[in-house]
C-alpha positions in Angstrom: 166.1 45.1 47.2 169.4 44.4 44.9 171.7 46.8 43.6 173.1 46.2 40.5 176.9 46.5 39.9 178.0 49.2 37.3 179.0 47.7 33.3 180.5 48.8 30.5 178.2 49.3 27.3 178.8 47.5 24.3 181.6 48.5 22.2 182.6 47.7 18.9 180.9 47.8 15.5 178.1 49.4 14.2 176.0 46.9 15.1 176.7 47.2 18.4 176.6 51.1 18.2 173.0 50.5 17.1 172.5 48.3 19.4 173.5 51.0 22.6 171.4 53.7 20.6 168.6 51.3 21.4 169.1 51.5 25.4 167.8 55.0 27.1 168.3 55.9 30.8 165.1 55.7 32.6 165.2 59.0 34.2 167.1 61.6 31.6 165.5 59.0 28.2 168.3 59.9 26.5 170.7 56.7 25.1 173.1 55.1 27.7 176.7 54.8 26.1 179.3 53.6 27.7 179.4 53.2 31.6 175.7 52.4 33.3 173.7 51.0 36.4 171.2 48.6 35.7 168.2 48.3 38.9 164.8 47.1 38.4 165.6 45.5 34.9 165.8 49.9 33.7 169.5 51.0 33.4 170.2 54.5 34.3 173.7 56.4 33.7 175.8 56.7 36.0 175.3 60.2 37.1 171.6 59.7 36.6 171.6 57.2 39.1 171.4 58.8 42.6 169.5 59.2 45.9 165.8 60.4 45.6 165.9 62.0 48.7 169.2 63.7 49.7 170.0 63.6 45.7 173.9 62.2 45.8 175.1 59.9 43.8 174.1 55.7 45.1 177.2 53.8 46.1 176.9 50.4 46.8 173.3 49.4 48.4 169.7 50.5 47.2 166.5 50.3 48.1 163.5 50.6 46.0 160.0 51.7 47.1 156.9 50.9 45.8 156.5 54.9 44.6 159.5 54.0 41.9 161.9 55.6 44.1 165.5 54.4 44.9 167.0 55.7 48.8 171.0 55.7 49.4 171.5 53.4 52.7 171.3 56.8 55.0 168.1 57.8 53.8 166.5 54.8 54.0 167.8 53.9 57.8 166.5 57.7 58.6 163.1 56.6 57.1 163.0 53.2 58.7 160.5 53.0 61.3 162.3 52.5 65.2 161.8 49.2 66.9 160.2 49.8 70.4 162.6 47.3 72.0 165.9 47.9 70.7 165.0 51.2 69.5 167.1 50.6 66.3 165.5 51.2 62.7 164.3 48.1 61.0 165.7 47.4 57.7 164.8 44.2 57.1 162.5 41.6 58.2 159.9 42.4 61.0 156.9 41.3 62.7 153.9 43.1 64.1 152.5 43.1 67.5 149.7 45.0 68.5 150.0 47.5 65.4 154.1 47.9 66.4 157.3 46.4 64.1 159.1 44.7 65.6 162.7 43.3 65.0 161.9 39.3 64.7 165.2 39.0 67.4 163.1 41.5 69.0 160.2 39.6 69.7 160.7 37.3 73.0 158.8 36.2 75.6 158.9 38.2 78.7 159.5 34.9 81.1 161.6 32.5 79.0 163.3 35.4 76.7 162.8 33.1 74.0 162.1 34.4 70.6 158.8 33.7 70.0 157.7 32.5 66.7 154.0 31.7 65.6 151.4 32.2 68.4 151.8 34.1 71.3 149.9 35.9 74.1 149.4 39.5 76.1 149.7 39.5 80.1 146.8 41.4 80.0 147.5 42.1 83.6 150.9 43.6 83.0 150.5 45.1 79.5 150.7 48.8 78.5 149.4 50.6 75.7 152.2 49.3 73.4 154.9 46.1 73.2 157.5 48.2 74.6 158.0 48.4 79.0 160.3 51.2 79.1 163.0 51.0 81.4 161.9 48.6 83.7 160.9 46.0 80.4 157.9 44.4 82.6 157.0 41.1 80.6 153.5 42.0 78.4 154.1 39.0 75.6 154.1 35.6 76.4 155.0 32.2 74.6 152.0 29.7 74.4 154.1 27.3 77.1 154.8 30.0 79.7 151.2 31.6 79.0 149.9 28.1 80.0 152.3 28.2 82.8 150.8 31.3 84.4 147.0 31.5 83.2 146.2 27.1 83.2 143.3 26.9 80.7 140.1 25.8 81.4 139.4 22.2 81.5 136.6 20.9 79.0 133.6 19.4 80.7 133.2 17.0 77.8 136.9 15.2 77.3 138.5 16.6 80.3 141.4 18.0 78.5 142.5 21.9 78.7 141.2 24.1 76.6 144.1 26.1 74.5 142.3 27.0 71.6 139.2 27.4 69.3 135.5 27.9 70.0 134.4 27.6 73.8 131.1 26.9 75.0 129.8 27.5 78.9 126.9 25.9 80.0 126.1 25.9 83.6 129.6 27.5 84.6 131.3 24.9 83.1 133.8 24.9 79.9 133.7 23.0 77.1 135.5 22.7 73.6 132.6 23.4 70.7 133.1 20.1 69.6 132.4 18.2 73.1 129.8 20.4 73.6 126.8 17.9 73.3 123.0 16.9 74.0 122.5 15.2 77.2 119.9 13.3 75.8 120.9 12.6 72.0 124.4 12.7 72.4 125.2 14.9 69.4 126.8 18.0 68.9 124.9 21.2 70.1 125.8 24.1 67.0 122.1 26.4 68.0 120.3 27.2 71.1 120.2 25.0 74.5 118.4 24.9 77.6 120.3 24.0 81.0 117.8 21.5 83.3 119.7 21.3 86.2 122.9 19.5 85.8 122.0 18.6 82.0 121.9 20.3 78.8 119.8 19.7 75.7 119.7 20.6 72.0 116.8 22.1 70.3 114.5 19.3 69.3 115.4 17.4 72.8 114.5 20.1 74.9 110.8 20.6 76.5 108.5 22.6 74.4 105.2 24.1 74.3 102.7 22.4 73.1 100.9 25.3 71.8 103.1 27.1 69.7 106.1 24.5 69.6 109.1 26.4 70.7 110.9 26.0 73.8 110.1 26.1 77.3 113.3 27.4 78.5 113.6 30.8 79.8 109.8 31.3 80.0 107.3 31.6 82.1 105.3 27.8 82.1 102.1 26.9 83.5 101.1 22.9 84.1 98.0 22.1 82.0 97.1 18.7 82.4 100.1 16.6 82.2 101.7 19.2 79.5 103.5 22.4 80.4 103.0 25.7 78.2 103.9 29.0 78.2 102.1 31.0 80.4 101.6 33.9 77.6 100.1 31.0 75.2 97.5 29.7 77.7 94.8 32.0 76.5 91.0 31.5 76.5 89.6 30.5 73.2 87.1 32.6 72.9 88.5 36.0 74.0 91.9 35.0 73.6 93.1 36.6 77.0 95.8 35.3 79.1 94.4 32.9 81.4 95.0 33.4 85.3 93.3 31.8 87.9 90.5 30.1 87.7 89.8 28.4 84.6 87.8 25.5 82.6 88.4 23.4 80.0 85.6 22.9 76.6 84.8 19.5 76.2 84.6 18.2 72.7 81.4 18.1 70.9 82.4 15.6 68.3 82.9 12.5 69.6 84.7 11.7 66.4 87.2 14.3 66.4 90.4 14.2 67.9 91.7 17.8 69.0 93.7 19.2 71.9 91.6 20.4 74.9 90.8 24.3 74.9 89.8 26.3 77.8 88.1 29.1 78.8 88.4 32.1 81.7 85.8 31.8 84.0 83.5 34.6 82.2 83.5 33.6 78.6 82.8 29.9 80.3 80.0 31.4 82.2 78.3 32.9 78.9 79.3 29.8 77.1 77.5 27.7 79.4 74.1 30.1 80.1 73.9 30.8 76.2 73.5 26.7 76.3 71.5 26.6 78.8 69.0 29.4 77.1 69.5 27.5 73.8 68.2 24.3 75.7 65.4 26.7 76.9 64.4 28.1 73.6 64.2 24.6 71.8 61.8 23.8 74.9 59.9 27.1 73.8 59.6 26.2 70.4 58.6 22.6 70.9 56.1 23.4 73.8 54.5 25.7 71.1 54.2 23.0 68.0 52.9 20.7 71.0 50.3 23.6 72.3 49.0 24.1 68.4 48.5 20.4 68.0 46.9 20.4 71.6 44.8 23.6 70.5 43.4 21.6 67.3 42.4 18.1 68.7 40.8 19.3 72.3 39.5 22.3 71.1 41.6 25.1 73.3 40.4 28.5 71.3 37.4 30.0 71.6 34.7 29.7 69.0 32.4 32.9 68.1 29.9 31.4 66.9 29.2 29.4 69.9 27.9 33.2 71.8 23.8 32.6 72.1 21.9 34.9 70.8 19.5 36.5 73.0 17.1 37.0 70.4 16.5 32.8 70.1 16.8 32.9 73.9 13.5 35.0 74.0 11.6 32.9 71.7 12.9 29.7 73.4 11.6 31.3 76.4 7.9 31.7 74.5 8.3 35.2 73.9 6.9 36.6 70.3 9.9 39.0 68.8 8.3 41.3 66.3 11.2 43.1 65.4 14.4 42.4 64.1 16.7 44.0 67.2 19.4 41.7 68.5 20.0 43.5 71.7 17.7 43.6 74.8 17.9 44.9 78.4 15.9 43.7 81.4 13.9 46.9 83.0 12.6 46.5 86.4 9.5 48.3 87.8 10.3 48.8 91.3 6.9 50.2 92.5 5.1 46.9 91.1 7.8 44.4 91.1 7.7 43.2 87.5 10.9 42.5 85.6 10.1 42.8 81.4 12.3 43.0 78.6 12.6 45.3 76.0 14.6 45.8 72.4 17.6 48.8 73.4 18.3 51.9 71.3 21.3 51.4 68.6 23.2 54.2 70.5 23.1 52.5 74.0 23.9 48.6 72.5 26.5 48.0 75.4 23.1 48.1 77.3 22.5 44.7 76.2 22.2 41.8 78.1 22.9 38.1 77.1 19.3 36.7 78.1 20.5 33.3 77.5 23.6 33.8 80.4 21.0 35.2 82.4 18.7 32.3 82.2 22.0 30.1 82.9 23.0 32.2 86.3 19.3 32.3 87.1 19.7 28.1 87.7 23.0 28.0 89.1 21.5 31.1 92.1 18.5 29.3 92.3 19.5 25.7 92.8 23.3 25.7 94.1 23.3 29.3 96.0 26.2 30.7 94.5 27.3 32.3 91.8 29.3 30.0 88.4 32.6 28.8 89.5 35.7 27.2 87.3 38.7 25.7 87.9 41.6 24.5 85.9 43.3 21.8 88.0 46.2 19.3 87.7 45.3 15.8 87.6 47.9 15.4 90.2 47.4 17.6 93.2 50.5 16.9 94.3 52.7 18.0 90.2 51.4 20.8 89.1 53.3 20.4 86.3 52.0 16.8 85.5 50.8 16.0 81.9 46.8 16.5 82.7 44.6 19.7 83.7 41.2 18.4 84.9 38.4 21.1 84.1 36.5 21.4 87.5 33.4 23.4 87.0 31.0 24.5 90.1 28.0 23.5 89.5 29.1 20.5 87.8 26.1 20.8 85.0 27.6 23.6 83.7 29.9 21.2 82.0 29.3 20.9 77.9 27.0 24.5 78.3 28.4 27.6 76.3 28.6 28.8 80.1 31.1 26.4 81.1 33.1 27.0 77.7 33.4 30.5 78.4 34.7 30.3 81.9 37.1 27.6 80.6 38.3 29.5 77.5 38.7 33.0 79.7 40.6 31.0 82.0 42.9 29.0 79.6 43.4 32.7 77.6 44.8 33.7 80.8 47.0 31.4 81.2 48.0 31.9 77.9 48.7 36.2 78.6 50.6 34.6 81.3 53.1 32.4 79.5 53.5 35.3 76.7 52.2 33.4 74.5 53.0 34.4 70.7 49.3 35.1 69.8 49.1 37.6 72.1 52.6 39.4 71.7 50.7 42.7 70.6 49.2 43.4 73.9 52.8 44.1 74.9 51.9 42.2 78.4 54.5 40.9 80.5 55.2 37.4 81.0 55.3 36.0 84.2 58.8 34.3 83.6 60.0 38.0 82.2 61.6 38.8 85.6 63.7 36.5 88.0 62.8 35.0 91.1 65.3 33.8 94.1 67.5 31.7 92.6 66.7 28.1 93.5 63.4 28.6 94.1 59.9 26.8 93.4 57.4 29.5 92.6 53.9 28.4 92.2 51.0 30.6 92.1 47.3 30.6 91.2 45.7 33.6 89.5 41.7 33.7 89.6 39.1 36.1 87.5 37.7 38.0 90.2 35.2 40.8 90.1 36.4 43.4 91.6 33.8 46.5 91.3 29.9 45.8 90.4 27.1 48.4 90.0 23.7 48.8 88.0 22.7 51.9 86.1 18.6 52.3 86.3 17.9 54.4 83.4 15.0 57.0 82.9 13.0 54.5 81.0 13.5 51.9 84.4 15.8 50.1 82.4 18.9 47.8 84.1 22.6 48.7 82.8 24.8 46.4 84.6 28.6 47.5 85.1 31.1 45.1 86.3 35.4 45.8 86.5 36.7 42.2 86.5 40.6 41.8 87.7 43.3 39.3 87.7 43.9 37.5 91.6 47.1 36.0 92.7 47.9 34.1 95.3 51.7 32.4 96.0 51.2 28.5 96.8 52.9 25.9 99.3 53.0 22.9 99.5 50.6 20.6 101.5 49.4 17.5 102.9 46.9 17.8 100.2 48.8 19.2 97.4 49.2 23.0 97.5 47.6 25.6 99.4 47.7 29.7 99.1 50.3 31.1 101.2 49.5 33.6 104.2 51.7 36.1 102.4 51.9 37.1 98.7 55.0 39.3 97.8 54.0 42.2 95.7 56.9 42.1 93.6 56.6 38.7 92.6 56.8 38.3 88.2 53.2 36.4 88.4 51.9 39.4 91.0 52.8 41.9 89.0 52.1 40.3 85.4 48.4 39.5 87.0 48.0 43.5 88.0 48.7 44.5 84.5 46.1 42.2 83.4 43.9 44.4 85.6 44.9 47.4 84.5 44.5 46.5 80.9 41.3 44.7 81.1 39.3 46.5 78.8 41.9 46.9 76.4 42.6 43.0 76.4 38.2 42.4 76.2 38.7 44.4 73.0 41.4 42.0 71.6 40.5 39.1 73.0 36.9 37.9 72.3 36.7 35.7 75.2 37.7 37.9 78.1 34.3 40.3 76.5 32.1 37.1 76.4 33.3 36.7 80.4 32.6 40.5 81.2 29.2 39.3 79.4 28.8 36.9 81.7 29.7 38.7 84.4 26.7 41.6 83.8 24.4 38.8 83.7 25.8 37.3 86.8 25.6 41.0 88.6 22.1 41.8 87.0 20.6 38.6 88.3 22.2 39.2 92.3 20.3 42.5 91.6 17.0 41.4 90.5 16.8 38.6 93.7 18.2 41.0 96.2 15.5 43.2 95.0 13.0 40.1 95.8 12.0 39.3 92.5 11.3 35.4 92.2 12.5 33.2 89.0 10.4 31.0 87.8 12.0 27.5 88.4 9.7 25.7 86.0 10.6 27.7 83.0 14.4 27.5 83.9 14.4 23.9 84.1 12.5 24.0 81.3 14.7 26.2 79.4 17.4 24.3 77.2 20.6 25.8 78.3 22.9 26.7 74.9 25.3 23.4 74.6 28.3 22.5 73.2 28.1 20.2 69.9 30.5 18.0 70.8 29.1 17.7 74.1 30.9 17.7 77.4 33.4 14.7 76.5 36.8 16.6 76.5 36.8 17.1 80.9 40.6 16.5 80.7 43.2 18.3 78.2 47.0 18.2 77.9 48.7 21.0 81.1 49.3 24.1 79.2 53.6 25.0 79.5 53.3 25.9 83.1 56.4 24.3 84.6 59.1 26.2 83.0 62.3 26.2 84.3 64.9 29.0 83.6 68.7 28.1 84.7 71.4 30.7 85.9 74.8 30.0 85.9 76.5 32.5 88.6 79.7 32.3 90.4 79.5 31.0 93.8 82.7 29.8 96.6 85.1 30.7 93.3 83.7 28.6 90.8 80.3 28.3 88.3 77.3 26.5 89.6 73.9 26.0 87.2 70.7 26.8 89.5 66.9 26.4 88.3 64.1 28.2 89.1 60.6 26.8 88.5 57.9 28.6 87.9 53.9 26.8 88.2 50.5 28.1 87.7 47.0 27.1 88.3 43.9 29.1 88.5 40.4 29.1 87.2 37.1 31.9 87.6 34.9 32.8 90.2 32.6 35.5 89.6 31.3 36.0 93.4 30.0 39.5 93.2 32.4 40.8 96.3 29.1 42.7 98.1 25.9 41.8 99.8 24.4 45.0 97.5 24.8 46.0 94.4 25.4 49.7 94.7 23.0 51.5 91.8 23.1 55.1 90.4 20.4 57.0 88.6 20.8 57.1 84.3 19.4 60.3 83.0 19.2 59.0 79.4 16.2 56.3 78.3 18.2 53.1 76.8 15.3 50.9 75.6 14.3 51.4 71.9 11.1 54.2 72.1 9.5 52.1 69.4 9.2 49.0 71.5 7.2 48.1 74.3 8.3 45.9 77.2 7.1 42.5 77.5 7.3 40.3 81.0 10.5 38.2 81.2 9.5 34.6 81.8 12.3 34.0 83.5 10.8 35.7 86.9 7.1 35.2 88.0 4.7 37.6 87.8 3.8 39.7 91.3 0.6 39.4 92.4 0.0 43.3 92.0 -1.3 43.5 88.0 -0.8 47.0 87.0 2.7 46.3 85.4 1.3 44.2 83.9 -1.6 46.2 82.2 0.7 49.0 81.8 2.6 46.3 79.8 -0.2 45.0 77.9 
């Protein structure tokens, strides 16, 4: 602020009385003549120039303020703020502290009672709210040299000098100036995050990091994988993508030719990984076994043929018998009171009265000449492997191999086997397999199953006609293992797969005869076989000339094909289960053998009375050649 000393106004002229008409006071505007004061560059006459505030007339010093106004010396001291140390109004130059003015004299240290000037410091453990100490003046600012006196500074880890100023860094509880402040490992300057590792410190890209998602280890949860550390929330299983804890596995790499960091997998998800395989592995089997069945099926012959089924008809007239008609069916009547056994056409409504003359002829030979009834086996070449690559056929007696006979008790037997495996062809029975269920894990199962009959009766109708009725059934029996191979066991569990699978068989015969041509051509077989224990037990005596005589119905290829490739009966099905904390991948085999034998099971054949007449009323019964002629001759004029 200045104050301008009063001047005279130009005189003289009317030039220069023009030129004072140009000059107006700045606060009345009217012109300034004579006498004026000149502040601010504005003049002002002299009774126009006085105090804003208290209005009297300015002698001597001014002030301005920034509002335009102009304060006499009084008002301007009375309006001057109070310094807190001297407590005297500051007019001129001051300083701040701590939102305070200060005189710049003011402003001293509280140890050295120098003026401080520049840079100075609060005792924070003496300072009050404000600069000023009152009456006893306790020391709250303090000069850089006697703050450093009484609070040393911390000494920098990094150059070892004290820190006075600028940007600190503490790592580890130790001090250091920002620019000393650097990697342990690359030696430069750390400006982002670190990570302490014990006495050290490293910068971002030095510092440990996972290998999974590539930040930094530090301050996480880690868990060693291999010779790399990860964090624990990014060791997940790759397939359900849950935190792995525990137990766990890693997925080897399928590609030999690709290069890829190991995954893993929680014990479960390994567990399905690994049986999912292992029923991939089993299905491939599956499939191939079948492609390798169909060619076996082809080449040896393994499906029953219908038109190999004799006709009984042709039988007859083989036997030397004269067939007038055209019937196709016959059924064997039996005089009891005269001992004759004839032959007769059967109604059209009682054709399941029929009898196969030709099977008939064929049990006849095998009663007559070995004493027991047909017998078949399917065997492994190797006693010892039931699963080895050869089935031997084994028929009892051994003639009946290459006879439609034989083919039929093969053909049942194989179809068994083949209801057994669930084999595709017969899916629509809805059956049960025999590897449906599981067995003890670890376990050999073998079994053989047999066709059995299990109930056999004759009918004698009105007209003395022979209905035979025979329930055939499914037999299993568990085998061990022998000096000779395998043996059945003394105990068969009940709910073994191949027990059960072989009683549903049974249940379902009938049912499975009506889908399955062979299994009726073996319950055709089967009547003959019952009719013919009947018709000896009843003392009726074959004729053994005719029967050898008699061409049985043969094969056209012969009986060449003896040995055929083992049908799928060593399966194995794997488990994987947990065991002693960990996975483990058990087997279970499962073998089969079997065959029929169609020993009726009783000395007698029970009968029961028919009330209705099966033979055709139109026909007359002729003598069947297979049986000799009694010495009593009235059948045989009542036949005539």
């Amino acid at each position: 602020m200045q104050q301008r000393p009063l001047r005279p106004a130009a005189k003289g002229g009317t030039g220069g009385a023009a030129a004072a008409a140009d000059l107006l006071c700045a606060k009345c505007m009217r012109p300034v003549v004579g006498e004026y004061v000149e502040a601010n560059g504005r003049m002002y006459h002299k009774e126009c120039w006085i105090c804003t505030d208290c209005k009297r007339p300015i002698a001597g010093k001014y002030f301005a303020e920034d509002n335009g106004a102009f304060l006499c010396s009084s008002c301007k001291e009375s309006h001057a703020p109070k310094c807190p140390v001297c407590r005297r109004p500051i007019m001129g130059r001051y300083v701040t502290v701590n939102g305070s003015c200060l005189h710049p004299e003011c402003f001293t240290c509280g140890s050295c009672q120098k003026r401080i000037e520049g840079q100075y410091f609060v005792d924070e453990g003496t300072a009050s709210q404000g600069p000023a100490r009152g009456a006893g003046n306790v020391v709250s600012f303090l000069c850089p040299r006697c703050n450093e006196k009484l609070h040393p500074p911390e000494i920098c880890g990094g150059c070892h000098k004290p820190i006075r100023s600028g940007k600190t860094v503490t790592a580890n509880g130790r001090h250091f100036h920002a620019d000393c402040f650097t990697c342990s490992k690359c030696r430069r300057i750390i400006t982002g995050s670190f990570v302490n590792v014990e006495d050290s410190h490293l910068c971002q890209s030095c510092q440990p990091s996972c290998s999974v998602c590539g930040s930094g280890l530090a301050g996480h949860r880690t868990v060693q994988v291999g010779s790399e550390k990860i964090h624990a929330k990014c060791f997940r299983c790759c397939d359900c993508n849950t935190c792995l804890e525990g137990k766990h596995y890693e997925v080897p790499e399928k590609n030999p030719f690709k290069a890829s960091k190991a995954k893993h997998r929680c014990a479960k998800c390994h567990a399905n990984a690994w049986q999912a395989a292992e029923d991939s592995k089993s299905k491939r089997a599956e499939v191939e076994e079948d492609r390798r069945n169909l060619c076996n099926e082809r080449e040896f012959k393994l499906r029953w043929r219908p038109d190999l089924v004799p006709c009984s008809r042709k039988a007859l007239q083989d036997l030397g018998l004269r067939i007038m008609n055209s019937h196709a069916g016959f059924c064997v009547c039996y005089n009891e009171a005269s001992g004759h056994v004839g032959c007769a056409p059967v109604n059209d409504s009682y054709a399941g009265a029929a009898v196969n003359v030709a099977y008939l002829a064929c049990v006849l030979r095998v009663l007559r000449k070995d004493r027991h009834e047909p017998i078949f086996s399917l065997d492994p070449k190797d006693p010892h492997n039931l699963g080895g690559p050869n089935l031997v056929k084994r028929f009892h007696p051994e003639w009946l191999a290459g006879t439609v006979v034989g083919e039929v008790l093969f053909q049942a037997d194989y179809a068994l086997k083949q209801i057994c495996f669930g084999d595709k062809t017969y899916a629509p029975l809805g059956l049960p397999s025999a590897f449906d269920a599981s067995s003890p894990v670890g376990e050999e199962r073998a079994s053989r199953q047999w066709f059995t009959v299990k109930r056999a009766s004759i009918s004698v109708a009105a007209d003395g006609a022979l209905v035979p009725h025979v329930e055939l059934s499914v037999e299993t029996r568990r085998l061990t293992r022998c000096s000779t191979g395998y043996k059945d066991a003394a105990y068969t569990d009940p709910h073994d797969p191949m027990v059960r699978q072989a009683a549903a068989v049974s249940e379902r015969f009938a049912e499975i005869a009506a889908r399955v041509p062979v299994a009726a051509e073996l319950i055709s077989l089967a009547r003959a076989t019952v009719l013919a224990m009947y018709l000896l037990r009843r003392g009726c005596c074959p004729d053994d000339a005719v029967l050898e005589r008699y061409s049985m119905p043969r094969l056209p290829e012969g009986s060449g094909i003896m040995e055929i490739p083992t049908l799928t009966k060593d399966r194995r099905n794997s488990l994987v289960s947990e065991k002693d904390g960990g996975l483990v991948l058990t087997s279970q085999s499962r073998c089969m053998r079997g065959g029929v034998d169609l020993t009726v099971p009783v000395k007698e054949v029970t009968t029961k009375p028919l009330a209705k007449k099966v033979m055709d009323p139109r026909a007359r019964p002729a003598l069947l050649p297979l049986f000799l002629p009694p010495q009593n001759s009235a059948f045989a004029a009542c036949a005539a």
